[in-house]
C-alpha positions as CSV (number, residue, x, y, z in Angstrom):
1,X,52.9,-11.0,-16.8
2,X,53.4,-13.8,-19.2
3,X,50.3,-16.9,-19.0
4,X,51.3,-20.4,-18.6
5,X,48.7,-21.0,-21.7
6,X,47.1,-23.4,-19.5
7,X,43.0,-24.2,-19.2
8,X,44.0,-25.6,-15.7
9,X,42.6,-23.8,-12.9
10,X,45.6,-24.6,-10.6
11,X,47.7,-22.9,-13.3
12,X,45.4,-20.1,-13.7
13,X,45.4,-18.8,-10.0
14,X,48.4,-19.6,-10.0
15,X,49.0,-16.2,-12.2
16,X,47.0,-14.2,-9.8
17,X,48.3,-15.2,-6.8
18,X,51.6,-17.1,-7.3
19,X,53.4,-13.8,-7.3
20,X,56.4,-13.1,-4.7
21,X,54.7,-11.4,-1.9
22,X,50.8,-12.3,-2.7
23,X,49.7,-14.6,-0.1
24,X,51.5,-12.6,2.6
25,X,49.6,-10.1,1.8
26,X,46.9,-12.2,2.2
27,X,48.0,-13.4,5.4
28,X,48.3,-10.0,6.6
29,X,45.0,-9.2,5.6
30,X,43.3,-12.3,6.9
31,X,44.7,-11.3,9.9
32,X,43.1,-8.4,10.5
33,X,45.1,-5.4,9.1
34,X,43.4,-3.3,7.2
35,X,45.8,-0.1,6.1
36,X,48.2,-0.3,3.6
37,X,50.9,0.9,6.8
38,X,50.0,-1.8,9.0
39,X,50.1,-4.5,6.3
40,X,53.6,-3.5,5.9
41,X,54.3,-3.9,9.5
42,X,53.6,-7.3,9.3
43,X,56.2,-7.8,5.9
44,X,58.6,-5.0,6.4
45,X,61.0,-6.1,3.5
46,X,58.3,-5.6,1.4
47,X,58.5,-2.0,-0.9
48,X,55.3,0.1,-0.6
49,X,55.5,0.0,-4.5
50,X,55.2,-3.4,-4.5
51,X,53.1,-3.6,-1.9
52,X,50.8,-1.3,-4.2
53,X,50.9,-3.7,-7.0
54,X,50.4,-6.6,-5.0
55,X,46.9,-4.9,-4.0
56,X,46.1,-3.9,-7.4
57,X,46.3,-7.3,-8.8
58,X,44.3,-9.1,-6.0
59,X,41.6,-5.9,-6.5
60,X,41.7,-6.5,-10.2
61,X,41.6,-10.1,-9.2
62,X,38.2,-9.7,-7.0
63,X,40.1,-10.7,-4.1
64,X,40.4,-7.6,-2.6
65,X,38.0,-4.3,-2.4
66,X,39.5,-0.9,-1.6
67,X,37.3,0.9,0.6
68,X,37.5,5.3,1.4
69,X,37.6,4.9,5.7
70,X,38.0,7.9,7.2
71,X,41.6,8.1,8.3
72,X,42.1,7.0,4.5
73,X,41.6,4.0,2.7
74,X,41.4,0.6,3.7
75,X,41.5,-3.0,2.2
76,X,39.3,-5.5,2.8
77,X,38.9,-9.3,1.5
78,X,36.2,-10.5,-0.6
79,X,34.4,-13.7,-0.7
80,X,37.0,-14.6,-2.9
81,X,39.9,-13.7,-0.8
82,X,38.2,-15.2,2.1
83,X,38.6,-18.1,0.3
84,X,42.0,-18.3,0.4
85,X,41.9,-18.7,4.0
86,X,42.0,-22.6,3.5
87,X,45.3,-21.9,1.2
88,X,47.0,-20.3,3.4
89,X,46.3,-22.6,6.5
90,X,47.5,-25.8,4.2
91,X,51.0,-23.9,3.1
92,X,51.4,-23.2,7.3
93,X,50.5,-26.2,8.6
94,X,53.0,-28.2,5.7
95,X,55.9,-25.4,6.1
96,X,55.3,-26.2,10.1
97,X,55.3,-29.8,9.8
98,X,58.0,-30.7,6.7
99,X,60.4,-27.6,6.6
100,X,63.9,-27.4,9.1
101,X,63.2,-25.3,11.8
102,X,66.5,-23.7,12.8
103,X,65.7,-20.3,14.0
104,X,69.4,-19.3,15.4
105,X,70.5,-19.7,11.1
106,X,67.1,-18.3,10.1
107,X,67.3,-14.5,9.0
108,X,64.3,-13.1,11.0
109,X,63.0,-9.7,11.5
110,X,61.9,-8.5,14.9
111,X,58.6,-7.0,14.1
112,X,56.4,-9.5,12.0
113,X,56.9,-12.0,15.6
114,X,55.6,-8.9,17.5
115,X,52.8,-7.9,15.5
116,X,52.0,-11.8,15.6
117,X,52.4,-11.6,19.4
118,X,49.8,-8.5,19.3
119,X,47.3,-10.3,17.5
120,X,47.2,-13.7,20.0
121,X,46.7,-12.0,23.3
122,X,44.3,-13.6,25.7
123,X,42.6,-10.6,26.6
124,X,40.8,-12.6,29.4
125,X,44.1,-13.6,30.9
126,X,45.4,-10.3,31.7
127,X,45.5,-8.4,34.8
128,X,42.7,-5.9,35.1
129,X,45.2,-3.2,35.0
130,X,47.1,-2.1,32.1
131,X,50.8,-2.7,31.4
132,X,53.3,-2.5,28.7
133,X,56.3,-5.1,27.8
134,X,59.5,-3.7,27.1
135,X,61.4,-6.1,24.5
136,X,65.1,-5.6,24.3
137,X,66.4,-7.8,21.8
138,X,69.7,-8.6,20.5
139,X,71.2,-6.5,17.4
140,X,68.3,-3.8,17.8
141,X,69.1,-0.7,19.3
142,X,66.0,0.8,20.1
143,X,63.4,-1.2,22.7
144,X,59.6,-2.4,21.5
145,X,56.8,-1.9,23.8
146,X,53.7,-3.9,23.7
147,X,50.8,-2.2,25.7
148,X,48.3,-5.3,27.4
149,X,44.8,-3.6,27.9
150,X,41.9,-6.1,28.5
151,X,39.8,-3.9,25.7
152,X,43.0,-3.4,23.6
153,X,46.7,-4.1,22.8
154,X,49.1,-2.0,21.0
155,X,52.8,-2.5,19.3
156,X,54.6,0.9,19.8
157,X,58.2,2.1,19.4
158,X,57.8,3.7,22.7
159,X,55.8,3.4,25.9
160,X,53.1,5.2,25.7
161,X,52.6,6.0,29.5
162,X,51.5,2.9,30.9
163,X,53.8,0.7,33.8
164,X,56.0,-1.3,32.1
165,X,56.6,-4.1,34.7
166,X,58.4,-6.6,32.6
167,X,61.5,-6.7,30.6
168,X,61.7,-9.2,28.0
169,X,65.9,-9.3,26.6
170,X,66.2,-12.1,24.4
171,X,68.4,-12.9,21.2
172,X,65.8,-13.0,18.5
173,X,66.0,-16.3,17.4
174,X,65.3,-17.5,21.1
175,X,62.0,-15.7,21.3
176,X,60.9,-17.4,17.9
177,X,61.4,-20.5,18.6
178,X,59.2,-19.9,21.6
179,X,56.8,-18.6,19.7
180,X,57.2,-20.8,16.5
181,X,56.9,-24.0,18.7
182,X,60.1,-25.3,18.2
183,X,60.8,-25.2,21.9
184,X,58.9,-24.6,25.5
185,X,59.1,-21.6,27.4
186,X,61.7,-23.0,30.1
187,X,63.7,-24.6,27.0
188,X,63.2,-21.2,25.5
189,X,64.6,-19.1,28.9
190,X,68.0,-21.6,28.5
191,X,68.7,-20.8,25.0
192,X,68.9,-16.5,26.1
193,X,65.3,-15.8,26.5
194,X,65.2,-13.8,29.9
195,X,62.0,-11.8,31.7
196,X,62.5,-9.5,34.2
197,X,60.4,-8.5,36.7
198,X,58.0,-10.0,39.4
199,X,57.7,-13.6,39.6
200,X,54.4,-13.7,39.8
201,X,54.1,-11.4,36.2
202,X,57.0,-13.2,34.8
203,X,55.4,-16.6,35.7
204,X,51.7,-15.7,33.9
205,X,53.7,-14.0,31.1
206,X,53.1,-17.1,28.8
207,X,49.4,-17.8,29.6
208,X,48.7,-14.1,28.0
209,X,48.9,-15.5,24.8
210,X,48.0,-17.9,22.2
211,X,50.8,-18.9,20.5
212,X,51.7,-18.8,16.7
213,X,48.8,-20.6,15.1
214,X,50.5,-23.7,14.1
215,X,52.7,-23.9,17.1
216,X,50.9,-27.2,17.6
217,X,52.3,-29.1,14.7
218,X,54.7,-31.1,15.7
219,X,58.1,-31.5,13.0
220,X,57.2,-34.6,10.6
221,X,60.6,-36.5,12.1
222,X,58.8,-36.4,15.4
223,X,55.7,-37.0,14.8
């Protein structure tokens, strides 16, 4: 990679982690994946050999340490990575607050929302017993499943034996403006968000989670 020939340390770090991909990566990791698979989860258009590179550089970087688990290895930030943490949170909070948010024109992918959704469960505001969320969404064949343990929570492509009392069918762009913010959860159900199940389920369904971190922000145009 070419150098901007700059002593400037915004250009500098720029270098290391300007690169397409980088701070996702990041993101992902300050998010708590750990394995090379479930990083991609969360940036599924990424390729695993750029994914690879990506890791080298922050490694070579001191962002990132590589360490031998036992189901394989693992990747973990550094001080330095941790670092980036404020970074990260400044480029979300000014994408949530200045950039359009039209999620029907947006081209999403299904799973980065899900794994999001699997990260923000209130664990304290489940039911005591165990149950799994079937997601049916628009344009994808095959269902999601979500498993809700107090201890635990789990994205799977199929239910992995556990009652699955609510059916979430939804166009995608519905559930993430939900999710994003952009709208409220009856706002949400209008615009072809529908759960299905009992009431009483489909009424706690949104106190189960924290929503998308910068849900909060309100548009700049509003504010």
């Amino acid at each position: 990679m070419s150098s901007y020939g700059q002593f400037c340390s915004v250009a500098r770090a720029h270098e290391v982690i300007g690169g397409r991909w980088t701070l996702l990566i990041v993101r992902e990791l300050l998010c708590g994946s750990r394995r090379f698979n479930d990083i991609r989860r969360g940036l599924p258009r990424i390729s695993r050999t750029m994914l690879s590179e990506r890791l080298q550089e922050l490694a070579r970087a001191g962002a990132v340490t590589r360490i031998e688990g036992g189901q394989g290895p693992e990747y973990e930030l550094t001080e330095a990575g941790r670092e980036l943490m404020s970074l990260v949170s400044a480029l979300g909070t000014w994408g949530q607050r200045w950039l359009p948010r039209h999620s029907e024109a947006e081209d999403l992918d299904l799973e980065p929302l899900l794994m999001d959704m699997r990260r923000r469960v209130r664990h304290a505001a489940l039911p005591k017993d165990p149950l799994v969320l079937r997601f049916e969404i628009e344009g994808y064949r095959q269902p999601h499943f979500l498993l809700l343990k107090v201890a635990e929570t789990a994205l799977c492509t199929q239910n992995p034996g556990f009652p699955e009392p609510i059916c979430v069918r939804a166009r995608l762009s519905a559930l993430a403006a939900w999710w994003r913010g952009d709208m409220g959860f009856s706002e949400a159900q209008r615009s072809g968000m529908r759960l299905e199940g009992p009431k009483d389920l489909v009424r706690a369904f949104p106190g189960w989670f924290d929503r998308y971190l910068f849900a909060a922000i309100a548009p700049a145009a509003t504010e």
